[in-house]
C-alpha positions, -999 to 999 in steps of 0.1 A, spaced: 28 532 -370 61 532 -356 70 538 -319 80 572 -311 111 578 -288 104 603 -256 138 623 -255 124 629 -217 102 615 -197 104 625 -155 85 604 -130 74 609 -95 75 582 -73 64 581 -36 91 576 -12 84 562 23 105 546 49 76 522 66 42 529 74 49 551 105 71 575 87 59 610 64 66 600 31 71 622 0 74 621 -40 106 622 -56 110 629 -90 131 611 -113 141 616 -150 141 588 -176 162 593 -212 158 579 -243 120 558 -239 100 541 -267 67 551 -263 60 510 -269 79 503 -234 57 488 -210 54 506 -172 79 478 -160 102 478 -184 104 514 -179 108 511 -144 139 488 -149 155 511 -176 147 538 -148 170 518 -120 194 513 -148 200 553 -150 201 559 -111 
């Protein structure tokens, strides 16, 4: 079965500072992903975009 492609796929990611700061999620949005991309690969094509 062939690989779909996600036309868009939005991610939250936790955002913190260091360890004494509040932290909170921020959402990013991801084009254009196989749905045969691993998490990491992902996550590079994700900085890629920014």
């Amino acid at each position: 079965m062939a690989d779909k492609i996600l036309k868009e796929l939005k991610i939250k990611v936790w955002r913190q500072k260091d360890a004494k700061s509040k932290g909170h999620f921020e959402t990013y949005t991801v084009n254009n992903i196989s749905t045969g991309t691993s998490f990491l690969e992902m996550l590079d094509i994700m900085n890629e975009q920014l």
